[in-house]
SEFI-465127 format. One line per field, with one value per residue (C-alpha): x, y negated, z negated. Coordinates in nm, 2 decimals. Last residue first. Example, Ala and Ser with C-alpha at 12.3 -4.5 7.8 and 13.67 -1.06 7.14 Angstrom:
SEFI-465127
east <- 1.37/1.23
north <- 0.11/0.45
up <- -0.71/-0.78
//
This chain:
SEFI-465127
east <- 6.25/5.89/5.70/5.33/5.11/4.81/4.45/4.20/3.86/3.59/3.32/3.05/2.91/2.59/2.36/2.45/2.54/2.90/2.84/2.76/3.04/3.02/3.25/3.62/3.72/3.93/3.59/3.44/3.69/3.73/3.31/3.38/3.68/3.47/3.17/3.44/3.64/3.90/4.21/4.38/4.67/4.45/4.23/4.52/4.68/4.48/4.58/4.29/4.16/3.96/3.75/3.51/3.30/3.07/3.17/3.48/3.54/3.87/3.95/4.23/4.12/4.31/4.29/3.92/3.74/3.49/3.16/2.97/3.01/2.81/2.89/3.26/3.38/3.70/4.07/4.36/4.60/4.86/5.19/5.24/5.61/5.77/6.03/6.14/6.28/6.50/6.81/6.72/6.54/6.91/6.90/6.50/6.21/5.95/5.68/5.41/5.03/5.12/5.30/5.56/5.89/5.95/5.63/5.68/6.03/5.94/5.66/5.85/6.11/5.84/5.64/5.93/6.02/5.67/5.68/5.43/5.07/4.96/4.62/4.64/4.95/5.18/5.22/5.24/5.48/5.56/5.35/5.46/5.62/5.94/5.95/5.72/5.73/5.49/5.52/5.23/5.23/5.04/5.23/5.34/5.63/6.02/6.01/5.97/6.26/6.45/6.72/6.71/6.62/6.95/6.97/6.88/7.14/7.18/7.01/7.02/6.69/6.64/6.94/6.82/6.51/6.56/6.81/6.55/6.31/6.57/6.65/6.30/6.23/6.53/6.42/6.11/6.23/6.48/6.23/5.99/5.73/5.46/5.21/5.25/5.15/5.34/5.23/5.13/5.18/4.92/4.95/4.72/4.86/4.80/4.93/4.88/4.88/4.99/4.88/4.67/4.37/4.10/3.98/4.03/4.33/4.48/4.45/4.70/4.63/4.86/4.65/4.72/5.10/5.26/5.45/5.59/5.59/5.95/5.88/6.20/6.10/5.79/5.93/6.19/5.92/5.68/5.98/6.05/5.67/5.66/5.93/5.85/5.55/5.45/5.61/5.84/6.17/6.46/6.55/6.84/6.71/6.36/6.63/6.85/6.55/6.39/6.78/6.77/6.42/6.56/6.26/6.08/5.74/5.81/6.13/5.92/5.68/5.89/6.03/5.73/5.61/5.83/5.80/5.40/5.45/5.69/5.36/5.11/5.32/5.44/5.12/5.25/5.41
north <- -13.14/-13.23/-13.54/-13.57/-13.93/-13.77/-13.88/-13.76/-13.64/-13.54/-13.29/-13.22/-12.90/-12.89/-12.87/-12.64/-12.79/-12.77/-12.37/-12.35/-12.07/-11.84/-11.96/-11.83/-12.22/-12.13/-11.98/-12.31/-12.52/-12.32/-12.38/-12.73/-12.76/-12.51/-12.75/-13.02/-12.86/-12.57/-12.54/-12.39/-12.62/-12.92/-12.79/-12.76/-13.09/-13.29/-13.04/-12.83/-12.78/-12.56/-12.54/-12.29/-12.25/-12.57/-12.66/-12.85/-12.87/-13.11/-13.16/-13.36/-13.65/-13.72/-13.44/-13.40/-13.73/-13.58/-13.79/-13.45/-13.43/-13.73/-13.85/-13.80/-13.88/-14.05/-13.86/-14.13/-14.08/-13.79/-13.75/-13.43/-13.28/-13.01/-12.80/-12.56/-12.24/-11.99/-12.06/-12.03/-11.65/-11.55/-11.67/-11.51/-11.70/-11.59/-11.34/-11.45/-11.53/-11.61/-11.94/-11.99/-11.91/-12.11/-12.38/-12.43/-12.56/-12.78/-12.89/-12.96/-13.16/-13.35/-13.42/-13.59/-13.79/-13.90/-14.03/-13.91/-13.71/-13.84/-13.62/-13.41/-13.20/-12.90/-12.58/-12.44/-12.13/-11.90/-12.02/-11.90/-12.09/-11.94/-11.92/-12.23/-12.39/-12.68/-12.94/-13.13/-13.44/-13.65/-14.00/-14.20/-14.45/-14.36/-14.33/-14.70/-14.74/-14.56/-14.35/-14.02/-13.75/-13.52/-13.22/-12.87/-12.65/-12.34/-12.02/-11.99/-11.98/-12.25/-12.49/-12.39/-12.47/-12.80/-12.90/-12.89/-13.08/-13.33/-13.36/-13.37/-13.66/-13.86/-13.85/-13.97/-14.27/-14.32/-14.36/-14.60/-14.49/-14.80/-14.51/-14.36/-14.66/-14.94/-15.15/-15.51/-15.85/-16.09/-16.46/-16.74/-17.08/-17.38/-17.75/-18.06/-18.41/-18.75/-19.01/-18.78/-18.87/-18.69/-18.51/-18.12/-18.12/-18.39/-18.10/-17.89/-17.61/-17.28/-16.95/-16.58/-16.55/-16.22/-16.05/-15.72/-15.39/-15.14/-15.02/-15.22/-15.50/-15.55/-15.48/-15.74/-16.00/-15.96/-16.04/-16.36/-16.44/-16.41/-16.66/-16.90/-16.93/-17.32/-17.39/-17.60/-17.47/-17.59/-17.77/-17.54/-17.33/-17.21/-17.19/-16.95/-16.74/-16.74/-16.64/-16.33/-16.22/-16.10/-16.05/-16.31/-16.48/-16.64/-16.81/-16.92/-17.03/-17.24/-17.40/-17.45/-17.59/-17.85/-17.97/-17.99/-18.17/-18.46/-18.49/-18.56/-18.77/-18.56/-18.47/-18.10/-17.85
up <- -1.04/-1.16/-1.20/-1.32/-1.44/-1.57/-1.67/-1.88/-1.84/-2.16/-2.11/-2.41/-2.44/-2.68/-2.38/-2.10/-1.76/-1.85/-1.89/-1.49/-1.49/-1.82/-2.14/-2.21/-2.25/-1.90/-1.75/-1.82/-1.69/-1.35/-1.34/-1.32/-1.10/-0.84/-0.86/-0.77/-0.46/-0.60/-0.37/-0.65/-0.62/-0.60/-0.94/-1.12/-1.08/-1.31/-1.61/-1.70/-2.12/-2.29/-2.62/-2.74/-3.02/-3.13/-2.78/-2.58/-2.25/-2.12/-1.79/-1.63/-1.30/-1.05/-0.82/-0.81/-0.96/-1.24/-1.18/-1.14/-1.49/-1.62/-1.94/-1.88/-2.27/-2.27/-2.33/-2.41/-2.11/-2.05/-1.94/-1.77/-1.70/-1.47/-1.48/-1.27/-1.35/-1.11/-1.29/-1.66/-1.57/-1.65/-2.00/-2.10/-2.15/-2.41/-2.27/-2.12/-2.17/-2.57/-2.43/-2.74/-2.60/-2.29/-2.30/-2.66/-2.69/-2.40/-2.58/-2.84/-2.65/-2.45/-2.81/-2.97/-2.63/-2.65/-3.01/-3.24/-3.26/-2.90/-2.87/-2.56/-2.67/-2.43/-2.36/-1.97/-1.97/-1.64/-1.36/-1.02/-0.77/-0.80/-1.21/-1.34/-1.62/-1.71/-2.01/-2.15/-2.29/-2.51/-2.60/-2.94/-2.83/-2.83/-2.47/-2.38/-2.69/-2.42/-2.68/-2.49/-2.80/-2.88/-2.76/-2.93/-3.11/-2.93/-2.94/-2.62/-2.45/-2.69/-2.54/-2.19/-2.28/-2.43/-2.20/-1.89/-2.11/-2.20/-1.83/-1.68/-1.98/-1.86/-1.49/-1.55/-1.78/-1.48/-1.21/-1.41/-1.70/-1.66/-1.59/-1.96/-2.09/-2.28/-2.49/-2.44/-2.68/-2.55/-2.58/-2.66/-2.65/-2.83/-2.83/-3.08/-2.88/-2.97/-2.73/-2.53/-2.60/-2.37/-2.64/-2.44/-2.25/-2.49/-2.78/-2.56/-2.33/-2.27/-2.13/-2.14/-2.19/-2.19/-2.46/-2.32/-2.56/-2.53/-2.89/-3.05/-2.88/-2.99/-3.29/-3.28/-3.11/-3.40/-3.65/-3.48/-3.44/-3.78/-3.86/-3.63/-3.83/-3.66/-3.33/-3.18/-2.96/-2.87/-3.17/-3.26/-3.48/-3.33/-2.95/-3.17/-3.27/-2.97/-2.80/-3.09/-3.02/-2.67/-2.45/-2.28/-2.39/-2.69/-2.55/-2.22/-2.43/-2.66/-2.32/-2.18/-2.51/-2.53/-2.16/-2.23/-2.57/-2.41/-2.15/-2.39/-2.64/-2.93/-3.24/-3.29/-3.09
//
């Protein structure tokens, strides 16, 4: 708000704030219109809360402070605010955005196996945002079809179907899946995190952490997980990544291969 009396400023900007701040873009925009609300470029902020929206982001507020705060006057005052607008990650995915993926996986591959027309992408504008993913099959306990994406490329419920599509007829270590395997296959999915570079490979966290090696000629990747089912302790991680590159164990202590670790959030059925 704009030169009001110090403490006529504060109880308008609360309420602008807390019309910033919560979802519906529509009730800012009625509160802009109906002298609710005070702020200059209502009109971008508008439009930044409709795509916010639209990609499931949060707008939080980082600190509020008005010109009195600072001069001392506060006759007529002139407020600020600083607010974040946040994405979501793939470990803000709740019980139902979990479940949502499972079953569009699951309807994937049967629809494949098939030849059916696939299903339609869950509508979860959470979902709709870019993500890496990897999809696992398994066939009573065993592994039968693990594709998936490291690098987000597009939407996350995009990359899940594909992947999906991938793990069951694309996997060149097994043949594609067949209808009456459909009943003994679980599903399971991997969201990923943004790879970093693990400058120091013995800082690789067993069971939480994913595994990439890359070299001028070879390139592999482990899914957090795979080291715990294997049993593998972290000198037996490392060397598991190099044999998976198709490189000799102690490889990551070569120069010219660089590690980098990701991060998982798995569910399965």
């Amino acid at each position: 708000s704009h030169y009001h009396p110090y403490n006529d400023a504060v109880a308008i900007d609360r309420k602008t704030l807390d019309l910033v701040c919560e979802k519906d873009p529509k009730a800012f925009y009625a509160g802009v219109a109906h002298g609710e609300a005070e702020l200059c470029g209502s009109s971008p902020v508008f439009i930044l809360k409709t795509i916010a929206k639209a990609r499931g982001a949060k707008l939080e507020l980082l600190q509020y402070a008005n010109s009195g705060d600072t001069s001392g006057d506060r006759s007529k005052v002139v407020g600020y605010a600083a607010i974040a607008v946040i994405a979501p990650n793939a470990h803000e995915l709740g019980a139902k955005q979990k479940n949502e993926l499972l079953r569009l996986a699951r309807a994937t591959v049967k629809a494949r196996v098939h030849g059916q027309k696939l299903p339609a992408l869950p509508t979860d504008p959470v979902l709709a945002q870019d993500g890496a993913a990897f999809v696992t099959l398994k066939k009573q306990g065993e592994l039968r079809g693990c594709i998936g994406q490291i690098i987000a490329r597009g939407p996350l419920n995009t990359t899940v179907q594909e992947m999906a599509v991938a793990a069951a007829t694309q996997d060149p270590r097994f043949p594609p899946v067949k209808p009456n395997e459909l009943k003994d296959i679980h599903v399971e999915v991997s969201v990923l995190t943004a790879p970093e570079e693990l400058a120091d490979p013995l800082a690789v966290r067993v069971g939480t952490d994913g595994l990439i090696l890359e070299s001028s000629r070879h390139r592999g990747v482990l899914l957090p997980q795979v080291p715990t089912e294997q049993g593998w302790n972290k000198q037996q991680y490392l060397d598991g990544i190099c044999r998976k590159s198709g490189m000799g164990a102690n490889c990551w202590k070569e120069k010219g291969v660089k590690l980098l670790r990701f991060q998982a959030i798995v569910f399965g059925e």
